[in-house]
N, C-alpha and C positions, 0 to 999 in steps of 0.2 A: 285536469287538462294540462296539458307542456305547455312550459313557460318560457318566454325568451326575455333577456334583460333589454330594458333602454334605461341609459345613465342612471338611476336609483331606484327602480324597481323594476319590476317583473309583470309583461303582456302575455293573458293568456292565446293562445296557438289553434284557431284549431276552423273550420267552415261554421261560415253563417248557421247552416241547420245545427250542428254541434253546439255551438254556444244555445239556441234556441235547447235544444234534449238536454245538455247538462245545467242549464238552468233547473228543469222540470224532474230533473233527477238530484237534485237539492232539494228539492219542495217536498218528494216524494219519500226520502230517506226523513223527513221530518226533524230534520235538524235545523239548529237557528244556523243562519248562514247571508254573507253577504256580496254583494257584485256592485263592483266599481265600473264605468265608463269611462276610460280615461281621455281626454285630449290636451292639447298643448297647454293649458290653464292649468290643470291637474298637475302634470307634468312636473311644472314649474314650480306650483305649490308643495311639491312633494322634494324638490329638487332643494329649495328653499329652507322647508320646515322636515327636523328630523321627525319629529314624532308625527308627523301627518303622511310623512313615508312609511311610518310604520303601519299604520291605517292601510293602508292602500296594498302594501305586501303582504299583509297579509288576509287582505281577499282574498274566498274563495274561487272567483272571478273577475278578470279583469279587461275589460274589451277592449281592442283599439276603438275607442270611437271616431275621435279625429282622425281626418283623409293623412295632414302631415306623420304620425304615427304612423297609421300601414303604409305609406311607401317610405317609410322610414324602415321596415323591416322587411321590407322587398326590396331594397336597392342598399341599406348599408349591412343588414342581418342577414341578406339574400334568401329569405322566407318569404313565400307567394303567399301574403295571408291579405284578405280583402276586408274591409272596415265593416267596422259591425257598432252602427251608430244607434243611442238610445232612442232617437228620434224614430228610425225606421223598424227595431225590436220591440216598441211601446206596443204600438199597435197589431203587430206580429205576436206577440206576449198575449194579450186580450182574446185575439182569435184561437189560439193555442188552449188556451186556458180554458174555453167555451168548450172547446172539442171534447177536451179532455176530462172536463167537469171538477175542475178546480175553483177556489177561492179565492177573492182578489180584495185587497184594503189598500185603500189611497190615504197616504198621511203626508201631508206637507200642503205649502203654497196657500191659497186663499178658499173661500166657502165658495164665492162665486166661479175660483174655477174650476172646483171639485166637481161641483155642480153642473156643471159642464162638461167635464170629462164624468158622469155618470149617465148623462142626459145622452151624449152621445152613443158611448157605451154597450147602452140599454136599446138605441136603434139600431146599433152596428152588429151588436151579439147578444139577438133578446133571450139566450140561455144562459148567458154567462153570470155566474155567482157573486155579486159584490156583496161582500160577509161588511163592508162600514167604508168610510170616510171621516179623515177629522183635520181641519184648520188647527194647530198648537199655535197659542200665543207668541206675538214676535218679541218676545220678550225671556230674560232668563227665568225654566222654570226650578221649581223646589223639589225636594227631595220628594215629597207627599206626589208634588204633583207628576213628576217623570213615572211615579210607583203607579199610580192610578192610569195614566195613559198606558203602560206594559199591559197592565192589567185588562182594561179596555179593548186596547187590540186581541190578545192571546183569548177574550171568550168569545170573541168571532170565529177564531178557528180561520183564519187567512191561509191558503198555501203560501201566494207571494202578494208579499208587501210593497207598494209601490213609494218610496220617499222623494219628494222634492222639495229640498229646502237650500239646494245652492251649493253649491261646491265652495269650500271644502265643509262645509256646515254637516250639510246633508251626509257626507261619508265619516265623518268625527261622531255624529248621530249612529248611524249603524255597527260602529266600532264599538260603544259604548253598549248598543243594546243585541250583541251577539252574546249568545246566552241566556238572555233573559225574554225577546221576544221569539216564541216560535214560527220557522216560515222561514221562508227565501226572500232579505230586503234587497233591493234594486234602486240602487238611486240614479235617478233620471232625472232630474231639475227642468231644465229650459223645455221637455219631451210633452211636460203637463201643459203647458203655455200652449204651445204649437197645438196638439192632438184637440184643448178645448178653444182652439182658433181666438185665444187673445193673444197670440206672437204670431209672426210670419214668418216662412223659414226659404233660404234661401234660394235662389232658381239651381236647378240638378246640374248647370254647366258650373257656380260657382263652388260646387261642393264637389268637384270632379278636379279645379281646378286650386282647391283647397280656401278657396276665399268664401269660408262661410262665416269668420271671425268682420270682415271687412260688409258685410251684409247685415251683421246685429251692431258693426261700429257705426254706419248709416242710419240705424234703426234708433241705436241709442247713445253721440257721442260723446254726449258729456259726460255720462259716466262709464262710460267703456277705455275712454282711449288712454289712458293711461294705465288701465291692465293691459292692453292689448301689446302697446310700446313696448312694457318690459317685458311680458311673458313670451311674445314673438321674437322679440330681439334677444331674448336670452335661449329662447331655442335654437335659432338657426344658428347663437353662438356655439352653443355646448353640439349642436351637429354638425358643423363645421370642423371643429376641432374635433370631435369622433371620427370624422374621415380621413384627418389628419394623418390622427395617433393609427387608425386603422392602416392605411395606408402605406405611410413612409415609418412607421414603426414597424412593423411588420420586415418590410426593405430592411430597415435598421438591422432587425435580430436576424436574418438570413446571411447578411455582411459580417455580424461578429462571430458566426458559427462556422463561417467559409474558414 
């Protein structure tokens, strides 16, 4: 897919249904491959940390998920491209996968809400192939045991992988096992929460209106609001300043070429 930059890395380009086929045309090419969601947390992290920008650049997908990102590239990139958020692709992913008669393995987050998101699943798409599920310890694992988990997933035979284990956790996870695990990973985090209905997500006016950061800071803000502080405040600073440079720089080099 085309790529467009925002400040250190690269959003893939391309319609809703598009992102949905070229997901499915990684799973299908059988190659290990990975897709990032990005939104402003991301962003920031990546913004932040070199090497976790490298992670992320070098996805093979990369979605605006957050609303600030697509009208970040509609109004400063002047790209019409509309949000393609993990929350609304989870479930769109599942049915897809049903039709199609693909594979699916959930790895991350907890038993009970795996369990839940299979439970559902299983009513929503009683065709759909779940090849496993596995809780990994919250804890650092060993060499033996990272080898034994590849191993684990890869004789299920998954097309796609579903990871939740938290940004940037979860996409350092997928960096790490391209190559080694077979299949299309997808890390979705918060997507597992919502879909097995132990998070709530925000009402469709606050997600239009981009406040769906300000809806999980309500939900949780003792340990939110101080990601929230810097990584918001340092976005609208580094966009700010992109409109700037965009802008009156541009003016600038037209002035010294006259």
């Amino acid at each position: 897919m085309v790529k467009v930059r925002i400040f250190t890395f690269s959003i893939s380009i391309g319609s809703y249904k598009k992102f949905i086929d070229e997901i499915f045309q990684l799973a299908a090419n059988q190659l290990s491959s990975y897709v990032c969601f990005a939104n402003v947390h991301m962003t920031i992290e990546a913004y932040a940390d070199h090497d976790f920008n490298t992670v992320v650049e070098n996805a093979d997908i990369v979605t605006p998920d957050g609303q600030p990102l697509a009208l970040f590239l509609r109004y400063l990139k002047k790209v019409n491209q509309e949000r393609v958020c993990g929350m609304d692709v989870f479930p769109d992913l599942l049915r897809e996968a049903e039709a199609r008669g693909k594979s699916i393995f959930f790895y991350g987050t907890t038993d009970n809400v795996l369990n839940k998101i299979a439970e559902k699943a299983k009513q929503e798409f009683p065709s759909l192939k779940i090849s496993g599920l596995y809780s990994p310890p919250f804890r650092q694992l060993s060499t033996v045991e990272k080898s034994n988990i590849v191993d684990m997933v890869n004789n299920t035979k998954p097309d796609l992988i579903f990871v939740a284990l938290g940004c940037p956790k979860q996409e350092n996870w997928m960096a790490e096992h391209k190559g080694k695990i077979k299949g299309c990973m997808l890390g979705l985090g918060q997507a597992f929460h919502v879909y097995a209905g132990t998070a709530k997500r925000s009402p469709a006016w606050m997600q239009r209106l981009s406040l769906e950061w300000a809806y999980r800071l309500y939900l949780e803000p003792r340990r939110l609001w101080k990601r929230y502080l810097y990584t918001n405040s340092l976005f609208l600073l580094l966009t700010i300043k992109y409109f700037i440079h965009s802008r009156f720089g541009s003016l600038s080099t037209k002035a010294a070429n006259n």
